[in-house]
C-alpha positions as a printed Julia matrix, in Angstrom:
406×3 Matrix{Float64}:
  86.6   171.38   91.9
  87.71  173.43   95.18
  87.97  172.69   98.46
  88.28  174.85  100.68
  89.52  173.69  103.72
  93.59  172.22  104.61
  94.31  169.08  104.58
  97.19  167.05  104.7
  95.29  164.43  102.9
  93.89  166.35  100.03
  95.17  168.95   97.63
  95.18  172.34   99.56
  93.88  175.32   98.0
  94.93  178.81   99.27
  93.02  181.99   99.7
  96.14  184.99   99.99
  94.65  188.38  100.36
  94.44  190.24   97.43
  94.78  187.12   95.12
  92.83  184.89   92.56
  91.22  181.33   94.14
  93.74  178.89   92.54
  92.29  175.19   93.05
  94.41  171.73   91.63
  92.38  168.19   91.5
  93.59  164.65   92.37
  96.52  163.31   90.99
  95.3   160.73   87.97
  96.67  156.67   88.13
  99.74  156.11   86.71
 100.96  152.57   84.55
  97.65  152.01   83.52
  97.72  148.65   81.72
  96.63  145.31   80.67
  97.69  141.62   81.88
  96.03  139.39   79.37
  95.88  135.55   78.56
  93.49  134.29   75.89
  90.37  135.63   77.0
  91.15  136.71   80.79
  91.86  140.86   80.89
  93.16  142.19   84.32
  93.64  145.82   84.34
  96.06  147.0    86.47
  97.55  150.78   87.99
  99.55  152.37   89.77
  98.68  155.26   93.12
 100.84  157.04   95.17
  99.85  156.37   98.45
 101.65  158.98  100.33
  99.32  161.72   99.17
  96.04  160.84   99.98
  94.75  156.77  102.07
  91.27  156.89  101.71
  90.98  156.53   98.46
  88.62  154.67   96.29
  88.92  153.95   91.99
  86.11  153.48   89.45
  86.86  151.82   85.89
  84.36  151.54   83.59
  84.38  150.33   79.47
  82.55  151.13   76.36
  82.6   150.38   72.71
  84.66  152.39   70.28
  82.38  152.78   68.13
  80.0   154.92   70.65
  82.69  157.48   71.68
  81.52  159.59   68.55
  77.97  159.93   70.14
  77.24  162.32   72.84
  78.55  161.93   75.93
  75.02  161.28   77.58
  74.5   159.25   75.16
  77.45  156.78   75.14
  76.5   154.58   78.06
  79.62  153.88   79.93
  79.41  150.56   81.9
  80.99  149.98   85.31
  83.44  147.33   85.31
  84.1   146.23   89.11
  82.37  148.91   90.78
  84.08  151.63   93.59
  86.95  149.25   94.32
  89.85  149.79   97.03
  92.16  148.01   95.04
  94.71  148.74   92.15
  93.5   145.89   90.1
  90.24  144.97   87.77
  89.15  141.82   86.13
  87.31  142.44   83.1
  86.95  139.05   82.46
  83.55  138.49   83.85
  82.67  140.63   81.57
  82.97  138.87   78.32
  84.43  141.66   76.28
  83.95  140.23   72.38
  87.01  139.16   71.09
  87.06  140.54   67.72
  85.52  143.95   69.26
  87.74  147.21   70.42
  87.5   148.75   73.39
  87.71  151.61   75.4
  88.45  151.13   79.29
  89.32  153.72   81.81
  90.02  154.36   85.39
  89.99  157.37   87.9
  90.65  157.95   91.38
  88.16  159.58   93.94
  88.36  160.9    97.83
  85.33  162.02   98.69
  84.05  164.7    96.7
  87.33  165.45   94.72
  88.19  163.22   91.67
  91.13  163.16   89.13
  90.86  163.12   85.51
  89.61  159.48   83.67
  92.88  157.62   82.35
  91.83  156.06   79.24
  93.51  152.91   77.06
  92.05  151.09   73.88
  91.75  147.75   73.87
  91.25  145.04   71.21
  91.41  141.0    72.4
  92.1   139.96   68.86
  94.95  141.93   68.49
  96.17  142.91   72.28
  95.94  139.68   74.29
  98.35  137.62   74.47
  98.23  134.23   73.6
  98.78  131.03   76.08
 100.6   127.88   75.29
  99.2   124.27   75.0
  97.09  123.08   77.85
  98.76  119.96   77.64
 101.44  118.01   75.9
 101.96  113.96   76.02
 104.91  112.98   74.65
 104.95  108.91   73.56
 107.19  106.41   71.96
 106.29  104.92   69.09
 108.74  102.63   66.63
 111.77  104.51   67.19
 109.84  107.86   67.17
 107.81  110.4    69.44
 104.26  111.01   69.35
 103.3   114.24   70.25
  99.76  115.14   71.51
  98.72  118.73   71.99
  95.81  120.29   73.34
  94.41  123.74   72.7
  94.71  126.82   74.67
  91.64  126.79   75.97
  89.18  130.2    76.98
  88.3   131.17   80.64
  84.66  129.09   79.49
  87.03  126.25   78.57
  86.65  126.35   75.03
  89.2   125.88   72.26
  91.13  129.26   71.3
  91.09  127.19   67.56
  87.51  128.35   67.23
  88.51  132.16   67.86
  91.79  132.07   65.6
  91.56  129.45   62.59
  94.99  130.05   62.02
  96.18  128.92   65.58
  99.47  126.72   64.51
 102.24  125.18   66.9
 106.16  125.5    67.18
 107.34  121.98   68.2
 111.31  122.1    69.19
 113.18  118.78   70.27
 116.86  118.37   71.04
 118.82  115.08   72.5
 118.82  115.35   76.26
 122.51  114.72   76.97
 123.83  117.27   73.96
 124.86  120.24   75.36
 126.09  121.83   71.99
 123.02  120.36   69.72
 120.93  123.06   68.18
 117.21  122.33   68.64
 115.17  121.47   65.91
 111.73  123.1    64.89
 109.31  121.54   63.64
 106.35  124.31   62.81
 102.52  122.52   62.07
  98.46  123.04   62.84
  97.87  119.45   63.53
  97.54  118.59   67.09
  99.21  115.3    66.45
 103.08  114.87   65.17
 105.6   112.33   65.13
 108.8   113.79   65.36
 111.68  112.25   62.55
 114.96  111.46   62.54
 115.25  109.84   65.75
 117.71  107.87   67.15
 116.35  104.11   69.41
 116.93  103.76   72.9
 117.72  107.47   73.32
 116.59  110.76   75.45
 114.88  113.66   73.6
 113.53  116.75   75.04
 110.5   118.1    73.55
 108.6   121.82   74.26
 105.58  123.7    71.86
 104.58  126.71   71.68
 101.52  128.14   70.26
 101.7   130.33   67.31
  99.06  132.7    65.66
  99.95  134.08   62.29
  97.41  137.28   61.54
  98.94  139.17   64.06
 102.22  137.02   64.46
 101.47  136.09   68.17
 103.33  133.32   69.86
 103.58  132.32   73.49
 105.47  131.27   76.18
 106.59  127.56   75.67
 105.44  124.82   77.79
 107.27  123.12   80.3
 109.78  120.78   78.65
 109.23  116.98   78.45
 111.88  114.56   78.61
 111.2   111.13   77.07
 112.96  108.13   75.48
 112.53  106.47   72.61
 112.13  102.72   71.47
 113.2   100.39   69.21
 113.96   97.2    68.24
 113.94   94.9    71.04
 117.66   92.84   71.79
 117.2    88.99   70.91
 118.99   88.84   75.03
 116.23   90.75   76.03
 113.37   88.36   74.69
 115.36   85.74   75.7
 115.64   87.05   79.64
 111.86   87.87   79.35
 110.96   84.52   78.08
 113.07   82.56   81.27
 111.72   84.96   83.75
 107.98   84.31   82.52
 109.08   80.46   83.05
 110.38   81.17   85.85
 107.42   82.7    87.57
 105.11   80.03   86.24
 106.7    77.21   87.36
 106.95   78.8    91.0
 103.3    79.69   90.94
 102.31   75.56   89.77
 104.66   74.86   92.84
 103.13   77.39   95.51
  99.65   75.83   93.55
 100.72   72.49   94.5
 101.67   73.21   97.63
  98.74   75.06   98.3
  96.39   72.09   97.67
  98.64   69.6    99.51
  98.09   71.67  102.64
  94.64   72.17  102.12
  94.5    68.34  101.99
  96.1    67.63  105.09
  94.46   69.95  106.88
  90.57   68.34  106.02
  92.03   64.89  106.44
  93.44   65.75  109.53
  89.92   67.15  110.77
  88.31   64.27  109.54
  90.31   61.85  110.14
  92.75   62.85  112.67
  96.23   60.25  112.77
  96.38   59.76  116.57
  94.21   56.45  117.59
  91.65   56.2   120.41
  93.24   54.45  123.61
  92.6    50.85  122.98
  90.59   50.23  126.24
  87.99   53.18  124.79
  87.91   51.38  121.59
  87.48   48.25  122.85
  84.4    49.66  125.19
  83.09   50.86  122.39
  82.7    48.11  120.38
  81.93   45.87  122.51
  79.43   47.13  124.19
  75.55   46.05  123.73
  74.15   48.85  125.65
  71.26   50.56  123.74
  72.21   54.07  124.77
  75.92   53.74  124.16
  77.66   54.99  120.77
  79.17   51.74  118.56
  81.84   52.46  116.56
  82.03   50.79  112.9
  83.98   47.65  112.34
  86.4    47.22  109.41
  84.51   43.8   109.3
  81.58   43.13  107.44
  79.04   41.29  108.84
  77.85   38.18  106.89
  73.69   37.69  106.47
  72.61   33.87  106.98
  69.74   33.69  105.21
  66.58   30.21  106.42
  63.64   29.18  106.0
  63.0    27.33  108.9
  64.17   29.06  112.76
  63.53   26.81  115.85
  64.24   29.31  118.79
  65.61   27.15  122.25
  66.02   28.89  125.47
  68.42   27.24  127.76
  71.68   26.17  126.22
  72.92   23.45  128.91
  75.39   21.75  127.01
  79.33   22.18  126.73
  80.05   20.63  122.99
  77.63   20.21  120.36
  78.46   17.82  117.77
  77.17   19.23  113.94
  77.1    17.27  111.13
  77.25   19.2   107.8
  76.89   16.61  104.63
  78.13   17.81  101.33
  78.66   16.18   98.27
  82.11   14.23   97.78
  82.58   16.14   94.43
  81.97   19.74   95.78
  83.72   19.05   98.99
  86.76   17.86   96.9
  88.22   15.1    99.53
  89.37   11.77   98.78
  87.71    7.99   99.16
  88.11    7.38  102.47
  85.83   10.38  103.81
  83.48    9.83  100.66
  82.84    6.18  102.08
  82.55    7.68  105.56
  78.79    6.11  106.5
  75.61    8.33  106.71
  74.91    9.32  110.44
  72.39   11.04  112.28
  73.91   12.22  115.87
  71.43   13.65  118.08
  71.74   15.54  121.95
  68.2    14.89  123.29
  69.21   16.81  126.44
  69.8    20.43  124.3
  66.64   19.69  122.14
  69.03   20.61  119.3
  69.67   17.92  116.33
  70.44   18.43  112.41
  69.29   16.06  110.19
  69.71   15.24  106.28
  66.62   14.24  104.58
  66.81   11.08  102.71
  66.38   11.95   99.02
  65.88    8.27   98.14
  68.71    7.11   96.91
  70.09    3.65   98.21
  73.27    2.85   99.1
  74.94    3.09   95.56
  74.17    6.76   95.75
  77.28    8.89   96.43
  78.29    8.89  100.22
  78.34   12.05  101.9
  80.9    12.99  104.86
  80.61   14.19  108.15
  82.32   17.39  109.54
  82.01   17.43  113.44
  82.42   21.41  114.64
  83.03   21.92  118.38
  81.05   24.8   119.76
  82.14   26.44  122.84
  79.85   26.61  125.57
  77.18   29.98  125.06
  74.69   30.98  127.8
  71.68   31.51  124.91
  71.35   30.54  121.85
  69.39   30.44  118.57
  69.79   27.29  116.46
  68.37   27.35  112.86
  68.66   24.67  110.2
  67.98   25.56  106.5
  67.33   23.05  103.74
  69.77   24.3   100.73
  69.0    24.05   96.89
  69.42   21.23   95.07
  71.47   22.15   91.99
  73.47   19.51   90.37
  72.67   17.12   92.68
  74.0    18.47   95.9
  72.84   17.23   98.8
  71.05   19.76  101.37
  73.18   21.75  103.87
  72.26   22.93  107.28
  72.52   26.51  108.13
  73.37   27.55  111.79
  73.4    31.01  113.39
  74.18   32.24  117.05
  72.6    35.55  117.86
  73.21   36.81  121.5
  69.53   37.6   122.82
  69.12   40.85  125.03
């Protein structure tokens, strides 16, 4: 391809008098190659920049088995296009992994192009192959537990199920040795327990993976530094044993105390310690008015139960004398008030008496005694009288009740 016209940005071709056209093409990529990890391919190059800016690349792959055919017949595939950049991920495009491949690159300004650089590629054998995805180290008995997880694909999938033979290098050293060799410890299983451990010490552990067809290992992981167990001191289970005492016995105190306040607060609101003012209590209890509050009285109130309820309304004497006859062996007094004569006192000017019925008896019956109560002088008042039960030959009492009338 010619061009002919100068250019400080393209290849110039000269046209001397009396000489031959002579025309040169673009300069090809340089460093061609291939950054790989498990299944992720990023080809890369290398482009003088100097010679020409606007410049644009095209890669493109194809089988190896189709390079034999013609070349309109071998169906080259672009890869990421007409691309700027010096970099292509061939990833995306799911290149099998037990396949080879051919992949190529060439750069273009315009019209002009440079010759395709060309590489062969097979995943199986050419990429390289990533360490564990992860790595938990644990303490077990004296020993370490190690737990690895597969490299895993760019579709997240176990590397195991592309290479059968995928196997890991385990190496382990004490942490504080500076002149201990590390040991290896080479196995498929994902899950070890390393030996010959000492307790209560620091061991540094890092894997890498390891494929054995083609003898591919990787990078190792980052190390992990972890201690081991044992044992556990008789002081130790001791300590632990006072401290759990410890903390129980101050959370049955803050418990207690807890409920104690709790108490004193609701008795408090209930019953609060500070008394009304005497005069207010006072008011308060005394007081008959229907539409006033009453406060309760420790005293209980005793219920007179009669039969019989004469009702008087003026109340114009000062004493009332009240005669209330019991039986000489219930009342328990001695001969002289037992002899004591059977009265009948009357006030004809109150309209109030008590009696005693006669039951009959003559005057060898049992004499009953008098007890004379001294009323104080009320404004109203409700006299009542009540014949009590004869049993065991008591004689009948009278009953009396003062009610103040509203």
């Amino acid at each position: 391809i010619c061009i002919y016209e100068y250019d400080k940005m393209a290849i110039m071709c000269g046209i001397p008098q009396g000489s031959v056209l002579v025309c040169s093409e673009l300069p090809s990529p340089e460093n061609v190659t291939l950054d790989t990890l498990n299944t992720n391919y990023v080809l890369k190059w290398n482009w003088d920049e100097d010679n020409i800016k606007r410049i644009t690349f095209t890669t493109q792959y194809l089988p190896k088995f189709k390079i034999t055919k013609p070349k309109h017949k071998q169906n080259w595939k672009s890869a990421c296009g007409v691309t700027f950049k010096h970099i292509c991920d061939f990833t995306a495009v799911q290149l099998h992994y037990y396949g080879v491949w051919l992949l190529r690159v060439r750069a273009q300004s315009g019209k002009l192009v440079s010759n395709w650089v060309q590489i062969e590629f097979c995943p199986d054998r050419d990429a390289q192959l990533g360490p564990p995805s992860r790595v938990d180290v644990t303490p077990v008995n004296g020993h370490l537990q190690v737990s690895i997880t597969d490299p895993m694909t760019n579709t997240n999938i176990s590397m195991r199920e592309l290479l059968p033979n995928l196997s890991y290098l385990t190496q382990y050293w004490e942490h504080l040795s500076q002149t201990q060799k590390p040991k290896s410890l080479l196995h498929q299983s994902n899950l070890v327990i390393l030996p010959e451990l000492a307790s209560w010490t620091w061991y540094c552990i890092r894997v890498q993976s390891h494929e054995t067809f083609y003898n591919k290992t990787s990078v190792f992981s980052p190390t992990y530094c972890v201690q081991t167990d044992g044992p556990v001191p008789s002081w130790q289970i001791f300590l632990y044993f006072l401290l759990s005492l410890v903390l129980c016995f101050l959370f049955v105190v803050a418990l207690g105390y807890g409920f104690y306040k709790l108490f004193t607060v609701v008795k408090n609101t209930l019953y609060p310690a500070v008394p009304l003012p005497a005069h207010i209590h006072q008011y308060l209890c005394i007081s008959t008015s229907s539409d006033m509050p009453h406060l309760l009285t420790t005293e209980l109130e005793v219920e007179h139960c009669c039969d019989r309820l004469d009702v008087i309304s003026k109340l114009a004497v000062t004493d009332i004398i009240l005669e209330i006859h019991t039986s000489t062996e219930d009342s328990g007094l001695g001969p002289e008030h037992s002899n004591a004569p059977h009265t009948r006192h009357s006030s004809g000017d109150s309209g109030v008496y008590s009696t005693v019925e006669d039951s009959g008896s003559d005057r060898s019956a049992p004499q009953n005694w008098v007890q004379e109560v001294k009323l104080q002088a009320v404004n109203r008042g409700i006299l009542t009288r009540e014949p009590g039960d004869k049993e065991a030959g008591q004689e009948q009492d009278l009953c009396i009740t003062e009610t103040i009338l509203t």
